[in-house]
C-alpha positions in Angstrom: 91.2 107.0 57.5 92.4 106.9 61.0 90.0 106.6 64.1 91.6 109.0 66.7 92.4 105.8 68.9 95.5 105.9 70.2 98.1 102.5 70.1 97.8 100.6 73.5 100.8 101.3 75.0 103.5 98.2 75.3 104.7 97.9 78.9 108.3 96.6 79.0 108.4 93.5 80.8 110.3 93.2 84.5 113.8 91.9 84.3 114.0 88.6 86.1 116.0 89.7 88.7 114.0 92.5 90.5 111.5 91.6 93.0 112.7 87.9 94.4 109.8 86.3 96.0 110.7 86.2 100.0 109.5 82.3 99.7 112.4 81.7 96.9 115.2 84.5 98.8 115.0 83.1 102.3 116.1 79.6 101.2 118.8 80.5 98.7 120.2 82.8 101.4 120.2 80.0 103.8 121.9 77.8 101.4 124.3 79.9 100.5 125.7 80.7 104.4 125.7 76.5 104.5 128.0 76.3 102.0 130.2 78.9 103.0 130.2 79.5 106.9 132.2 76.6 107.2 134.4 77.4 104.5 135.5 81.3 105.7 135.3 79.7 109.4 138.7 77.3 107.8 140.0 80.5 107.1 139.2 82.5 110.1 140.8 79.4 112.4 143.9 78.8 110.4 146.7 79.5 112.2 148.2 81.6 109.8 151.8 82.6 111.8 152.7 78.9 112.4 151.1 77.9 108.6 155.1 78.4 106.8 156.2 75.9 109.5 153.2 73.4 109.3 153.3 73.3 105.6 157.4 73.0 105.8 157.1 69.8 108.2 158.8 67.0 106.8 155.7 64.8 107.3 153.2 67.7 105.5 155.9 67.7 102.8 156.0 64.3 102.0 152.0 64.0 102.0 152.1 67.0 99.7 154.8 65.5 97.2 153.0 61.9 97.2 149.8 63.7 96.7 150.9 65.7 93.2 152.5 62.6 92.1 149.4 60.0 92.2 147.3 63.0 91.2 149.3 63.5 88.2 150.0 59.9 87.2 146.3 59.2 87.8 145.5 62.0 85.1 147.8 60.9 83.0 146.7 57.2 83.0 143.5 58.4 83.0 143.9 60.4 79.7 145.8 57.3 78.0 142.5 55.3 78.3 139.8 57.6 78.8 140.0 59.7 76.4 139.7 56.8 73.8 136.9 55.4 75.9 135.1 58.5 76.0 135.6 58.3 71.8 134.5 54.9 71.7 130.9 56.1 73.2 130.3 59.1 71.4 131.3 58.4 67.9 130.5 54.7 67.3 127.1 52.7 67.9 127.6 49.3 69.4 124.2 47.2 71.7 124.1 47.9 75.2 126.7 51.6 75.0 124.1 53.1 77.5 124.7 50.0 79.8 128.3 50.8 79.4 128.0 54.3 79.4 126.0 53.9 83.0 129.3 51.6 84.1 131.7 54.1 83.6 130.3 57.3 85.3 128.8 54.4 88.1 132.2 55.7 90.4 130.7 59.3 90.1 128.1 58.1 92.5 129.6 55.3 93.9 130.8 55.7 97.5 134.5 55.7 97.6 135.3 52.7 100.3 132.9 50.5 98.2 135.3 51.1 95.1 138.1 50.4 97.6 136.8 47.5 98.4 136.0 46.2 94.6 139.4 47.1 93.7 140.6 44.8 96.8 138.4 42.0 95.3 139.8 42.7 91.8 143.3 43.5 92.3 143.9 42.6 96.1 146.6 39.6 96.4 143.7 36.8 96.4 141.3 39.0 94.0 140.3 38.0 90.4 142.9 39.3 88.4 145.6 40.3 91.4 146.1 36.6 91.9 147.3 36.3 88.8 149.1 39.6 88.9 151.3 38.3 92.0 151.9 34.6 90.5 153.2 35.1 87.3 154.9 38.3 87.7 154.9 39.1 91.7 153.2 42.3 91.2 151.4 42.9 94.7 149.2 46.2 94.3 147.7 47.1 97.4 148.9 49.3 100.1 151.6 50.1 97.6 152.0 53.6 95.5 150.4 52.3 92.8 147.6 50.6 94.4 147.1 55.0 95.4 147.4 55.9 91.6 145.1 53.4 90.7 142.8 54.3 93.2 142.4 57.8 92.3 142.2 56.9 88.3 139.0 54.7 89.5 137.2 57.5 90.9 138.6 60.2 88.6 138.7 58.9 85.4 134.9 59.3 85.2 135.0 63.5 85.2 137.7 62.9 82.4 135.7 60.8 80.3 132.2 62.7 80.6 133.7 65.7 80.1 135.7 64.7 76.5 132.3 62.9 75.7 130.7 66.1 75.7 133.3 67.9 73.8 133.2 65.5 71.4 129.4 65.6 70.8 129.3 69.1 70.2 131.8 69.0 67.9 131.1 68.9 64.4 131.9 65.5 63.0 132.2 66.4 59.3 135.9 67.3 59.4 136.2 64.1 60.3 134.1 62.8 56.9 136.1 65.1 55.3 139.1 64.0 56.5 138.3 60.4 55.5 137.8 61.4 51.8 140.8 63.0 51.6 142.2 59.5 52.4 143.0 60.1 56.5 142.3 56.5 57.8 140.5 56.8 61.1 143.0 57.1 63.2 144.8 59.7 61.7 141.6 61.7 61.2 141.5 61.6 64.8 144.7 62.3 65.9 145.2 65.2 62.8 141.7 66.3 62.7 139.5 65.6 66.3 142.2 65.6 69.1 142.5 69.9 68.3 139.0 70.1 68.0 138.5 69.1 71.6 141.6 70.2 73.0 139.6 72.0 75.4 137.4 69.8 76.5 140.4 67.0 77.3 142.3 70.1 79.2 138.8 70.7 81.6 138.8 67.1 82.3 141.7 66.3 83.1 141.8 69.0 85.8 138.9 67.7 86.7 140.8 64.6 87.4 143.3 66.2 88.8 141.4 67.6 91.2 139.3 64.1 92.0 142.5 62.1 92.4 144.2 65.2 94.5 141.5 65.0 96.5 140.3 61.3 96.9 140.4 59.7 100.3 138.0 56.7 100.8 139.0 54.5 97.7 142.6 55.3 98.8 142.7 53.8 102.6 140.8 50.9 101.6 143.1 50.0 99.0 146.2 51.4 99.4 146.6 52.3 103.3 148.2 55.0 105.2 151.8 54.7 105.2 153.8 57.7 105.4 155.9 58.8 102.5 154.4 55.6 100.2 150.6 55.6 100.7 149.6 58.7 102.8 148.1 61.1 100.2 146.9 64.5 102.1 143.6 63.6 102.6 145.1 60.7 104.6 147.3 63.1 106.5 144.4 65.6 107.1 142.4 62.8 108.6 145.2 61.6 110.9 146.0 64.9 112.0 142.9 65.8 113.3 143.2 63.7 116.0 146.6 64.6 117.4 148.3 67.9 115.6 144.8 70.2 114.0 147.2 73.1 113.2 148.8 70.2 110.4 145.3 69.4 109.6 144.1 73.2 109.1 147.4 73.7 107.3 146.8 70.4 104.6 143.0 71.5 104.6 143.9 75.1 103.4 146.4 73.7 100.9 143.3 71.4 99.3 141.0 74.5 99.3 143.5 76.6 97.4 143.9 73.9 94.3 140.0 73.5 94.2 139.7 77.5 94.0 142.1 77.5 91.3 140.5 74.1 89.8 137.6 76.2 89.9 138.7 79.6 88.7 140.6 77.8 85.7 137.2 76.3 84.4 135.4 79.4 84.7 135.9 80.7 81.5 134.7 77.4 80.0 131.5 76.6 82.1 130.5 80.3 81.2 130.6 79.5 77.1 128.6 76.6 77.7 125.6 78.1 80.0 
């Protein structure tokens, strides 16, 4: 037998978005303009008609060629021993991996001249291991172009590394087991079996990397210098410019903000599958 009373009526609830508290909108807005006035203000004061001739300059040119060379030697030193590293501390168990876990990503937060400076103390001429280096085989690394590419592998190999870490945490490891009973030894399972699986996750880091070591500038004039056409990356260039030709410096600064936006556009796709 029914009553006569009539359901309550279910109201829908409000969407997230609508009706942004005024305490919560006012900052976000602000934050927002702080991060971009100064960006659209580089593009508003770039000196567009003369930027063909800046960028074309044989000093620009050679900051931009040494620049995607250490980059790309830095990623791919970076992927030779990262991405076993980053292996080593997400599939095995071993005492103190968070210790060494906190050591490797320490350059994330690290400020760049103080890993110029440890790198001078490691590798410098009279450093622990540079001494060596120059005495039995007289390999000097700093202010060379290697001490550039191993400057930006310091403070880039860290986005590699957390990044495949990841990718291999997610990933499912019994392919791997099942590999292994098939008769794969370990390596093989990982080279047949878990490299394809986080194919994607190696390919965001290391142009995450790429975009570090393209990018680096403190590590690299404490260890390597500025020396044009051998250790004057365009961060390097950018800096000297300023003082005495800020149309070169405009020019190099748009050229850095172009590969981030791409860095960033390229990864897009990826950070959305994972939010």
């Amino acid at each position: 037998m029914t009553t006569g009373r009539k359901a309550p009526r279910r109201t829908r609830p409000r969407p997230p978005g609508r009706g942004v508290p005024l305490a919560l909108l006012a900052p976000a807005l602000l934050g927002l303009a702080f991060l971009l006035v100064p960006l659209l203000t580089l593009l508003l004061r770039a000196p567009w008609r003369s930027l063909p001739g800046q960028l074309t300059s044989p000093e620009v040119w050679d900051a931009l060629r040494l620049s995607l060379l250490c980059a790309t030697t830095a990623t791919a030193l970076s992927l030779v021993v990262g991405v076993p590293l980053a292996w080593l501390l997400a599939r095995t168990d071993f005492p103190g991996r968070g210790l060494v876990r906190a050591l490797v990503t320490l350059p994330l937060v690290l400020p760049p001249v103080v890993g110029g400076v440890a790198l001078l103390l490691a590798l410098g001429r009279n450093g622990v291991v540079g001494r060596w280096l120059d005495a039995w085989f007289g390999v000097t690394l700093p202010f060379t172009t290697t001490g550039v590419v191993l400057a930006e592998t310091f403070v880039a190999m860290p986005f590699l590394v957390i990044s495949v870490e990841g990718t291999l945490r997610a990933a499912d490891p019994r392919y791997e087991e099942a590999a292994a009973t098939l008769g794969a030894s370990r390596f093989t399972a990982f080279r047949r079996v878990t490299l394809p699986l986080i194919a994607p996750g190696i390919a965001a880091g290391a142009v995450l990397a790429w975009a570090r070591a393209l990018g680096e500038f403190g590590a690299t004039i404490t260890f390597a210098g500025s020396f044009p056409g051998r250790t004057q990356t365009m961060p390097l260039a950018v800096y000297l410019a300023l003082q005495n030709d800020p149309a070169a410096a405009v020019a190099l600064s748009l050229v850095l903000l172009a590969v981030s936006v791409v860095v960033l556009a390229g990864l897009r796709d990826r950070w959305m599958r994972t939010a």
